[in-house]
Gaussian input, Z-matrix of N, CA and C with variables (Angstrom, degrees):
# hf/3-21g

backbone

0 1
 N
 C     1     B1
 C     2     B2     1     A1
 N     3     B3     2     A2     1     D1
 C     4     B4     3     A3     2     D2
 C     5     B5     4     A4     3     D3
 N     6     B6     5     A5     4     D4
 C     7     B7     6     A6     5     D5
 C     8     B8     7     A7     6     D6
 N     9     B9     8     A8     7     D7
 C    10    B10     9     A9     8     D8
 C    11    B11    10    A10     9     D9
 N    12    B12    11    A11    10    D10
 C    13    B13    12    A12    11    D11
 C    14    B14    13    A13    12    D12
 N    15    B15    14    A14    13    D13
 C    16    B16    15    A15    14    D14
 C    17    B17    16    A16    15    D15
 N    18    B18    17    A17    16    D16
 C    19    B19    18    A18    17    D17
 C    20    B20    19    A19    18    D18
 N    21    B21    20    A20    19    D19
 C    22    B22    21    A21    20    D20
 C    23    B23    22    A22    21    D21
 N    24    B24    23    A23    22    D22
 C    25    B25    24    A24    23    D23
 C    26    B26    25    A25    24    D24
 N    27    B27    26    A26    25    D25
 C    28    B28    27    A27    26    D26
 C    29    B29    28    A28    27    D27
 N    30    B30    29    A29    28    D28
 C    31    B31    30    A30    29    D29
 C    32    B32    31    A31    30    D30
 N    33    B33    32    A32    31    D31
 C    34    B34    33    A33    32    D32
 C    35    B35    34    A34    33    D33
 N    36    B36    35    A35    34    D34
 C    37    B37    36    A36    35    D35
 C    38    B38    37    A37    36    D36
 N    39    B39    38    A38    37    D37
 C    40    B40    39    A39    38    D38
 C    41    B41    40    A40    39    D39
 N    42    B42    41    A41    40    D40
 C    43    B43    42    A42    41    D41
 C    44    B44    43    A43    42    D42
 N    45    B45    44    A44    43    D43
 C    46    B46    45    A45    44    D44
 C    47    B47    46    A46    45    D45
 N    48    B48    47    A47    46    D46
 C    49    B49    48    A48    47    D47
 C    50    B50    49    A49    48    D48
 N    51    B51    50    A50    49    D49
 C    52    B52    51    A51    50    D50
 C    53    B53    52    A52    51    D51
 N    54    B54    53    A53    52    D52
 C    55    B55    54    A54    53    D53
 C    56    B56    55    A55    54    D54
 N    57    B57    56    A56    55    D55
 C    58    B58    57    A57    56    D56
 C    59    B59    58    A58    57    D57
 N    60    B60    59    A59    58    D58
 C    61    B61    60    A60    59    D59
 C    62    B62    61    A61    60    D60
 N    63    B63    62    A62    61    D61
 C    64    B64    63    A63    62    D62
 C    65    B65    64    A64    63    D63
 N    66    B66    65    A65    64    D64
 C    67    B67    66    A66    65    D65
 C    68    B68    67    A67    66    D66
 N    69    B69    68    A68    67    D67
 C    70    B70    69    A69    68    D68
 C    71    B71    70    A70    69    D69
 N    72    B72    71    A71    70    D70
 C    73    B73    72    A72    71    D71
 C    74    B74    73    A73    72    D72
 N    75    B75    74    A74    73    D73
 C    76    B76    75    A75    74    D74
 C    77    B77    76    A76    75    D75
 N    78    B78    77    A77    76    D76
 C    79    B79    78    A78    77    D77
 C    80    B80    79    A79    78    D78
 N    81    B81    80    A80    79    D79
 C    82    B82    81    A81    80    D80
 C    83    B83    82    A82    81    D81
 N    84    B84    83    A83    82    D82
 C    85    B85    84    A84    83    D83
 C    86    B86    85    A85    84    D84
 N    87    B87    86    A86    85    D85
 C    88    B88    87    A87    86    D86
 C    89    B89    88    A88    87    D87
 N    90    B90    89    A89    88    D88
 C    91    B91    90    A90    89    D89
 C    92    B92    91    A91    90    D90
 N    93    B93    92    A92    91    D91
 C    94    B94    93    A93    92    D92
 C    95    B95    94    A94    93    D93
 N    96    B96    95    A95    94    D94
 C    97    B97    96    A96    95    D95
 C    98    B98    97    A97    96    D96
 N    99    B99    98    A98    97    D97
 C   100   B100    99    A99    98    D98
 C   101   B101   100   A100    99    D99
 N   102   B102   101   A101   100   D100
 C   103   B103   102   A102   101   D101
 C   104   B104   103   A103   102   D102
 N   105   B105   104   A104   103   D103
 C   106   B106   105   A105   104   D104
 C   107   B107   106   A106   105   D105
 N   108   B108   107   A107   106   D106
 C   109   B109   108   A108   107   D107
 C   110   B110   109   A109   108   D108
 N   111   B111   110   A110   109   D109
 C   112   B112   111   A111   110   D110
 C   113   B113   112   A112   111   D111
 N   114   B114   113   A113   112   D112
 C   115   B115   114   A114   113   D113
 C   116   B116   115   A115   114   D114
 N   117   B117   116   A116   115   D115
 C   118   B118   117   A117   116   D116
 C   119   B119   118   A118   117   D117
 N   120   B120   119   A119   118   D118
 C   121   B121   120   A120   119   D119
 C   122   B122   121   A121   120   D120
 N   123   B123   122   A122   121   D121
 C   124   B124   123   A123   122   D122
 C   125   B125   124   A124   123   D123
 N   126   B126   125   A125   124   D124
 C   127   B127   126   A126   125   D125
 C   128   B128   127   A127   126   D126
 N   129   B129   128   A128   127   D127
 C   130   B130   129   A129   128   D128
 C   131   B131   130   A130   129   D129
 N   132   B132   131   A131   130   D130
 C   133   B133   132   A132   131   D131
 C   134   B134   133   A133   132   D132
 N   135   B135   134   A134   133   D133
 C   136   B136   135   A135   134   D134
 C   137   B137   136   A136   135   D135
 N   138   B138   137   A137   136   D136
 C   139   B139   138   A138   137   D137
 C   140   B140   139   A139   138   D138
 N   141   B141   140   A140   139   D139
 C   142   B142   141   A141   140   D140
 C   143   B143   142   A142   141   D141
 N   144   B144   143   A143   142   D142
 C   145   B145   144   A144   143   D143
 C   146   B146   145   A145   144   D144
 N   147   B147   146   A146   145   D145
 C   148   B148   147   A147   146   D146
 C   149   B149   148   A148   147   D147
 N   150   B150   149   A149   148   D148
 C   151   B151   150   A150   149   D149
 C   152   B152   151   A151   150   D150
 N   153   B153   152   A152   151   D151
 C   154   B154   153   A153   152   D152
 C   155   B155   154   A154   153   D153
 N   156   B156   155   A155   154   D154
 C   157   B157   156   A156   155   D155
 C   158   B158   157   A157   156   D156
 N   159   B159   158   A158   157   D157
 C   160   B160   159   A159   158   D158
 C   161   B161   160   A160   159   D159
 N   162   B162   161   A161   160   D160
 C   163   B163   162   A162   161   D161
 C   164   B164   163   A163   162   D162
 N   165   B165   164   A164   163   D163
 C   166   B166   165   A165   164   D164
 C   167   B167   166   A166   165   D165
 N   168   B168   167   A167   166   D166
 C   169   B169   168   A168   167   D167
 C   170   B170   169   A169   168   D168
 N   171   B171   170   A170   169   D169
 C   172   B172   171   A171   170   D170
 C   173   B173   172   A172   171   D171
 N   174   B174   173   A173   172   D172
 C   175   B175   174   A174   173   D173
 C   176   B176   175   A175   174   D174
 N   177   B177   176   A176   175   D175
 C   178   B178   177   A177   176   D176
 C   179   B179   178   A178   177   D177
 N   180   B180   179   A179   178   D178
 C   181   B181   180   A180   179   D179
 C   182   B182   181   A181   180   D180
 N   183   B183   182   A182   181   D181
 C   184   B184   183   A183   182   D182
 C   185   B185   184   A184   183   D183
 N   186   B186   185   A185   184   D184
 C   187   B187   186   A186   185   D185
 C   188   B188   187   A187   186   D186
 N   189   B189   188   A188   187   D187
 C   190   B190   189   A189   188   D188
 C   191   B191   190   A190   189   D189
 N   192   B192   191   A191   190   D190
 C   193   B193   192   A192   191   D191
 C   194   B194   193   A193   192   D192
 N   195   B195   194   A194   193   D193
 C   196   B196   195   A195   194   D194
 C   197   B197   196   A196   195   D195
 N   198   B198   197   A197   196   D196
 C   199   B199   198   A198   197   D197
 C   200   B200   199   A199   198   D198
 N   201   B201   200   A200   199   D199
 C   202   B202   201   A201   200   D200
 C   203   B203   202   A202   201   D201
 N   204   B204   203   A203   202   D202
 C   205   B205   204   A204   203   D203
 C   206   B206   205   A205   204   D204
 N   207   B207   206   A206   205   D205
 C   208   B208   207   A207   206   D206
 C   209   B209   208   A208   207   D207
 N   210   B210   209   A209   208   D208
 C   211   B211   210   A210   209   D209
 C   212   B212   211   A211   210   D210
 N   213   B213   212   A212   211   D211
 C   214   B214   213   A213   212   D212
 C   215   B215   214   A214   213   D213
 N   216   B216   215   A215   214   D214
 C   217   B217   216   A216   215   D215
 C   218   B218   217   A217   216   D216
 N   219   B219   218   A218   217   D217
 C   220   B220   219   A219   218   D218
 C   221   B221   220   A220   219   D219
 N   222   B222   221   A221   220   D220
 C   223   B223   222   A222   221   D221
 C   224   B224   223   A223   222   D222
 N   225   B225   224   A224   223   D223
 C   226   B226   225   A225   224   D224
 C   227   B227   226   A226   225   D225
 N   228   B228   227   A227   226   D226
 C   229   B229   228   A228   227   D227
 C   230   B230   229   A229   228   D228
 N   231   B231   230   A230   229   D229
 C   232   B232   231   A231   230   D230
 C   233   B233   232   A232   231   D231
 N   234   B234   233   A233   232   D232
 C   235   B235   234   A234   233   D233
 C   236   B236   235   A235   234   D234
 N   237   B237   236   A236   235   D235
 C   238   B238   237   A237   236   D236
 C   239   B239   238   A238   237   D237
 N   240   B240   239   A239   238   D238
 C   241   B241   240   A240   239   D239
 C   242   B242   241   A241   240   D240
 N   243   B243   242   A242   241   D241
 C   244   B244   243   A243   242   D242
 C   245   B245   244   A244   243   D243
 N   246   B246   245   A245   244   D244
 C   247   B247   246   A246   245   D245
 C   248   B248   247   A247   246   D246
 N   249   B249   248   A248   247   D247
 C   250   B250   249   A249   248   D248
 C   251   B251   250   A250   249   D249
 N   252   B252   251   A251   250   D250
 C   253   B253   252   A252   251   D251
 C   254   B254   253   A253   252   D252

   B1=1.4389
   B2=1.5286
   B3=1.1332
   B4=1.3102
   B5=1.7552
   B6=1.1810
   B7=1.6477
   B8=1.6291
   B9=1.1237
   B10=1.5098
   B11=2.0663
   B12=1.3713
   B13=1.3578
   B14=1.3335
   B15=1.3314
   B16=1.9330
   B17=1.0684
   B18=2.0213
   B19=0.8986
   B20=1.7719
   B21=1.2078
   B22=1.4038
   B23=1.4378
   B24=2.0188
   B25=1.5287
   B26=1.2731
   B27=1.6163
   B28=1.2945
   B29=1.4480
   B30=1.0515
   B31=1.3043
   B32=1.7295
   B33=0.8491
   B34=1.8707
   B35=1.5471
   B36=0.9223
   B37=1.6389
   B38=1.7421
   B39=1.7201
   B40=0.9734
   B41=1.7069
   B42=1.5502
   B43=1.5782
   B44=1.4196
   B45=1.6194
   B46=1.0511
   B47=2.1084
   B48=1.4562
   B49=1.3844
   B50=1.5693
   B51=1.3303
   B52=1.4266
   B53=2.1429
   B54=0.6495
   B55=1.7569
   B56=1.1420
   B57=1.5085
   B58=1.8476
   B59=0.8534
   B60=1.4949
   B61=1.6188
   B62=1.5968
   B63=1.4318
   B64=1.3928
   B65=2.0071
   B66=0.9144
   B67=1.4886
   B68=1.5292
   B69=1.6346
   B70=1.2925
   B71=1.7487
   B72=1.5921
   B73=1.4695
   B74=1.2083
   B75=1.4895
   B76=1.6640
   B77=1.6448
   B78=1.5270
   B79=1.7377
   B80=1.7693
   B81=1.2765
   B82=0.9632
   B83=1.7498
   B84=1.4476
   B85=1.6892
   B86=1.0127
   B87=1.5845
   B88=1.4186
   B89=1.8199
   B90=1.6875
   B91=1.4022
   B92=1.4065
   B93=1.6368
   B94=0.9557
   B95=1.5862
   B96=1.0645
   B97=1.5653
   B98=1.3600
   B99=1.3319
   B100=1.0883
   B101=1.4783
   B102=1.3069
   B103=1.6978
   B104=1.7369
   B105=1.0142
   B106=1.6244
   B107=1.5296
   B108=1.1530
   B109=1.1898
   B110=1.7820
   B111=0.8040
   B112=1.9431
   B113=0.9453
   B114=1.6348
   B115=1.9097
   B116=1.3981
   B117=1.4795
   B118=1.4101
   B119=1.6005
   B120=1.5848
   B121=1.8651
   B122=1.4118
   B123=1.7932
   B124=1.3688
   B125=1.2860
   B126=1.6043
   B127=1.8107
   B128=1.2341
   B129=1.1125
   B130=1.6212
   B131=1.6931
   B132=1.0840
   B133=1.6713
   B134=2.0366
   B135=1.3964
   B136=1.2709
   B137=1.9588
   B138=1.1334
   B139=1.5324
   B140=1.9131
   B141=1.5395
   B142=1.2222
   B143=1.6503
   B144=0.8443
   B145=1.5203
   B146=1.6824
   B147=1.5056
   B148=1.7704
   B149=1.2911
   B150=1.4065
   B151=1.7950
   B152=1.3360
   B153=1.1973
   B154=1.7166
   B155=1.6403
   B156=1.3393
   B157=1.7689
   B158=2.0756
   B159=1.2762
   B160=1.3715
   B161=1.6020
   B162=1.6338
   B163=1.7279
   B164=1.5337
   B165=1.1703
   B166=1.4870
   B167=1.8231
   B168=1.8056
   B169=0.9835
   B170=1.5498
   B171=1.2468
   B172=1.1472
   B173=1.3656
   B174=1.4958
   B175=1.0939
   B176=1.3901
   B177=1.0357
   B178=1.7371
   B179=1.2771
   B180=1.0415
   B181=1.4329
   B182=1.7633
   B183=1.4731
   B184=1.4478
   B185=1.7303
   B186=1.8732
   B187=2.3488
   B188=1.1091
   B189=1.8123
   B190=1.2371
   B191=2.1731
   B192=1.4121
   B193=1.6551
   B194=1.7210
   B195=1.5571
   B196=1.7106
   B197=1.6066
   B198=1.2381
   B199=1.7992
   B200=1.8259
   B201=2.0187
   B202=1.4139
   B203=1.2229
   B204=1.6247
   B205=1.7378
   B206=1.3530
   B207=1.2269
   B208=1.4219
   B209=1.8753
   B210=1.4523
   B211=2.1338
   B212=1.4126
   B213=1.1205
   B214=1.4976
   B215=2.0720
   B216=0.6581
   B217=1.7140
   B218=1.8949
   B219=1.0872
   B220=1.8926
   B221=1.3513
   B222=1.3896
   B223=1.5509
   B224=1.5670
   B225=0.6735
   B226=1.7134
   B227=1.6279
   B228=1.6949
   B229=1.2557
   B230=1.4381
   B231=1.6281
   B232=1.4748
   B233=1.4300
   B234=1.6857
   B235=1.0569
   B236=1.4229
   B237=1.7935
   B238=1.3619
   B239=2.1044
   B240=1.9042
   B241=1.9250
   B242=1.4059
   B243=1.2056
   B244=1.0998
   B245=1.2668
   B246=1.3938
   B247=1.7348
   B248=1.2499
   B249=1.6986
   B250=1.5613
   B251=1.3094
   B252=1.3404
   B253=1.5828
   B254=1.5639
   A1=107.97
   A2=109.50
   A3=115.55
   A4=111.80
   A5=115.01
   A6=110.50
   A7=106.80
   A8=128.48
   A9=118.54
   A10=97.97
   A11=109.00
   A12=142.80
   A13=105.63
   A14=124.62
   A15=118.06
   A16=123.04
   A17=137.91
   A18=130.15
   A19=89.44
   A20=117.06
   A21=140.57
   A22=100.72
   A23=86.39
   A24=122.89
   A25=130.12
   A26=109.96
   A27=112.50
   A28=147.01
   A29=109.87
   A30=134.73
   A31=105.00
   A32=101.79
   A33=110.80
   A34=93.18
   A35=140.23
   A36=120.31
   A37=120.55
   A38=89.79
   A39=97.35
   A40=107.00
   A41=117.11
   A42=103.46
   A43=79.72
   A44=150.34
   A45=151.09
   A46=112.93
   A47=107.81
   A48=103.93
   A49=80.67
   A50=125.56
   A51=135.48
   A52=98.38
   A53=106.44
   A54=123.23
   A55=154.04
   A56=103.68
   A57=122.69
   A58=116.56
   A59=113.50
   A60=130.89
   A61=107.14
   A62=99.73
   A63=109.10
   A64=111.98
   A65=110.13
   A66=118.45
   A67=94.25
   A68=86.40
   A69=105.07
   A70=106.90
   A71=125.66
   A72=112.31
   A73=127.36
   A74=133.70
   A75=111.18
   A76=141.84
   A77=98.62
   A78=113.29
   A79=77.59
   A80=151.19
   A81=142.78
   A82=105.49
   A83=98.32
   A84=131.27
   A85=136.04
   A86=106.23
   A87=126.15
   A88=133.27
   A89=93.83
   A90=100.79
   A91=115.24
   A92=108.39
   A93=134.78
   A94=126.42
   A95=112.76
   A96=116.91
   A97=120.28
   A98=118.56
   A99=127.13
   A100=123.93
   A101=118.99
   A102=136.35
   A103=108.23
   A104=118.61
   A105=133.72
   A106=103.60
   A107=126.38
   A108=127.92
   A109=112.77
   A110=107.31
   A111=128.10
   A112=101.70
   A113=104.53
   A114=93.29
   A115=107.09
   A116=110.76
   A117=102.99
   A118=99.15
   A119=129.74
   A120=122.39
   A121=101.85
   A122=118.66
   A123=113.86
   A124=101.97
   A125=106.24
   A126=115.11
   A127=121.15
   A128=127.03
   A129=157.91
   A130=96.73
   A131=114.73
   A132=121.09
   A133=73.90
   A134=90.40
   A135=105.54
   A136=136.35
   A137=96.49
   A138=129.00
   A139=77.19
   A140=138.01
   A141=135.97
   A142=106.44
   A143=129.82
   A144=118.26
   A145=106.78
   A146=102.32
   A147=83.82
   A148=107.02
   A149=106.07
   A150=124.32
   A151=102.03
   A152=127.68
   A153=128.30
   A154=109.51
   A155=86.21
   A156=108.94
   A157=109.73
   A158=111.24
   A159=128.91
   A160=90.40
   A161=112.13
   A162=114.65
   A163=85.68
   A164=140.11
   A165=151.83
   A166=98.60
   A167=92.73
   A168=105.18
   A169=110.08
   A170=146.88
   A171=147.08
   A172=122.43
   A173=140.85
   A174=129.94
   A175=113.94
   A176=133.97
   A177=141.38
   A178=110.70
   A179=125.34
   A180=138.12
   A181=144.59
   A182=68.87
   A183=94.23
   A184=103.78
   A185=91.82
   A186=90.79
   A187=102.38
   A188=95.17
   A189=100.91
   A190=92.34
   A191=94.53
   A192=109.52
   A193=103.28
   A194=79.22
   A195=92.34
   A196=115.06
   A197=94.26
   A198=95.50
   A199=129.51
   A200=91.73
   A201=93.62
   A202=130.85
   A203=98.83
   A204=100.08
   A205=126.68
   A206=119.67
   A207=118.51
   A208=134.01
   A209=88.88
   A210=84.71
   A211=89.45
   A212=117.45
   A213=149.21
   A214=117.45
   A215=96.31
   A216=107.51
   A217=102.24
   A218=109.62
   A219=98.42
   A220=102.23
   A221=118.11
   A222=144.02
   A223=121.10
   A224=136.28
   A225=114.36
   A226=94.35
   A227=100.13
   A228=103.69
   A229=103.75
   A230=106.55
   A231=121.48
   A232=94.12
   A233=116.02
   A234=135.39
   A235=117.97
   A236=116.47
   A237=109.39
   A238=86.68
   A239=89.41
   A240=82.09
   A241=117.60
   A242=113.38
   A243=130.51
   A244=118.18
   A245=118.76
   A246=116.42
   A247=98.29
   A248=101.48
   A249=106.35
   A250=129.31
   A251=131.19
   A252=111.93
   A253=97.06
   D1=130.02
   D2=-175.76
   D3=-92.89
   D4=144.87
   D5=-170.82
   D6=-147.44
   D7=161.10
   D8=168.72
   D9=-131.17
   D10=127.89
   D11=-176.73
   D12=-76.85
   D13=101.73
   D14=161.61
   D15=-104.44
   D16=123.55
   D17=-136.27
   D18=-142.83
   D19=128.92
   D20=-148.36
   D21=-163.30
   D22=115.80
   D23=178.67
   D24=92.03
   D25=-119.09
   D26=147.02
   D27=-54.33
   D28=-10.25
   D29=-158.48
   D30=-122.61
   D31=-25.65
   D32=170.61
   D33=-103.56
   D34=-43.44
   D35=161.88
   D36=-24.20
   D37=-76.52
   D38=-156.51
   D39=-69.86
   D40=-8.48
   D41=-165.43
   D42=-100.65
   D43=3.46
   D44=-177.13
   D45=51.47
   D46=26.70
   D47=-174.01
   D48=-144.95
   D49=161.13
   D50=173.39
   D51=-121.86
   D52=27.97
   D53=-176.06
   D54=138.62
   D55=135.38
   D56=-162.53
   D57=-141.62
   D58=127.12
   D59=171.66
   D60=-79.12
   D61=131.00
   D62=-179.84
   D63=-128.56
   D64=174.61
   D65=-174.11
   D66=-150.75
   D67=107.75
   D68=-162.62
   D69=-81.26
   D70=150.12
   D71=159.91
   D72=-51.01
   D73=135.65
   D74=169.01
   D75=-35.73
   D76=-21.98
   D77=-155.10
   D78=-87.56
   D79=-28.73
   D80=-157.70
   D81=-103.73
   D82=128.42
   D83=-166.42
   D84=-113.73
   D85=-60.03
   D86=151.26
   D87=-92.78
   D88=160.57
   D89=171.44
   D90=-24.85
   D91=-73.30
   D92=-173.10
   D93=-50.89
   D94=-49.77
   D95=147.01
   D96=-46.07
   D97=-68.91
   D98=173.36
   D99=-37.53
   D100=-50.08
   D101=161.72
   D102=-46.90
   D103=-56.51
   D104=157.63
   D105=-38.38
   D106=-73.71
   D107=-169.97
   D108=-52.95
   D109=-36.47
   D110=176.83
   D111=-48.70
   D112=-62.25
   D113=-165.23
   D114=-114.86
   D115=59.52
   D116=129.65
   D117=-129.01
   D118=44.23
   D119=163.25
   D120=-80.86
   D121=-24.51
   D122=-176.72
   D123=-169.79
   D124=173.14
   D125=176.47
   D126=-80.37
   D127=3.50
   D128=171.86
   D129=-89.31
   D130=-49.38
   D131=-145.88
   D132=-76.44
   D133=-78.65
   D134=165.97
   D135=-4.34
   D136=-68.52
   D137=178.06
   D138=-72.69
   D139=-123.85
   D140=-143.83
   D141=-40.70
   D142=-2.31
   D143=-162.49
   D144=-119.03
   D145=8.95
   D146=-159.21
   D147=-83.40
   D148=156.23
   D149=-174.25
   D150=-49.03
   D151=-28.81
   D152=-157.61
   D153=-72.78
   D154=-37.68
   D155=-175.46
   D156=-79.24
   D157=114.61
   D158=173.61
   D159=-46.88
   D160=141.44
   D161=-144.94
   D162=-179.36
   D163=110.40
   D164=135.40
   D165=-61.27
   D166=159.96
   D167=-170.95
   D168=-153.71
   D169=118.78
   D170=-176.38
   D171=-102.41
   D172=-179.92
   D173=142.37
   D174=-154.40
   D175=109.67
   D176=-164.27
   D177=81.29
   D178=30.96
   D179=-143.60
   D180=16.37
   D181=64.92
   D182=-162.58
   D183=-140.05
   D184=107.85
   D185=-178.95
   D186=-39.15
   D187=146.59
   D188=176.73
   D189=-147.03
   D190=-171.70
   D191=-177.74
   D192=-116.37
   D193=174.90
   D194=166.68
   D195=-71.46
   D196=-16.54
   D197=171.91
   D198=-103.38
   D199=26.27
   D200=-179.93
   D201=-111.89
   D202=118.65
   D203=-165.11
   D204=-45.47
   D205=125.37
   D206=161.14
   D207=-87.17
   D208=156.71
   D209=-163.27
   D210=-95.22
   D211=-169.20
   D212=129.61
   D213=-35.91
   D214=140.61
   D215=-172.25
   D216=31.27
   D217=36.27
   D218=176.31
   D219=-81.05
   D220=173.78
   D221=170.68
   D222=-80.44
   D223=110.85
   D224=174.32
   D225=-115.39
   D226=158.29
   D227=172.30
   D228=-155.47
   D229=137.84
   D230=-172.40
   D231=-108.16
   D232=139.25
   D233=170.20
   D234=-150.79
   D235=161.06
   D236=-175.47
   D237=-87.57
   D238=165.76
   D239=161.98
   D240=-71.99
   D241=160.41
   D242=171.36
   D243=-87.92
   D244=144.59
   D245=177.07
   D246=-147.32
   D247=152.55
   D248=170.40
   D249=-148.45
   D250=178.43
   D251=-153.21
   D252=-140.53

C-alpha cells in the first residue's frame, strides 16, 4: 500500500524532510503499526517518532489513533499537540 507521510515541527526538524512516500508491508493496517514500522527505517526515524514522546496523528486529515485504519494512497500526518494560551 502506498501512502505519503507529513511531518510537522519537531519531528520535521529532526527527520530534516516534512515528506515521504512509502510502500507500506501488507501485515501493516494501522496508524499505530505503521508508526512502529517508521522508527525502525532509522535513528532519526526512531529518535522523532518514539511512543514515549506526546505525538498526534492524522489520516486524510482527519485525528486519528493507533487503531486507525489506513487505505491505499492516504495522507498521514505526525504532529506534536498543540496548546494555547
Amino acid at each position: 500500500m502506498n501512502i505519503t507521510v507529513r511531518y510537522f515541527a519537531h519531528v520535521r526538524e529532526c527527520l530534516g524532510t516534512g515528506r515521504e512516500d512509502h510502500e507500506l508491508p501488507e501485515q501493516i493496517r494501522t496508524l499505530g503499526e505503521m508508526r512502529a514500522w517508521l522508527m525502525t527505517r532509522s535513528e532519526r526515524h526512531a529518535e522523532a517518532l518514539d511512543s514515549a514522546r506526546p505525538l498526534r496523528m492524522a489520516c486524510n486529515q482527519t485525528m486519528g489513533d493507533t487503531q486507525t485504519e489506513l487505505q491505499a494512497g492516504c495522507e498521514v500526518a505526525f504532529f506534536p499537540p498543540v496548546t494555547g494560551g
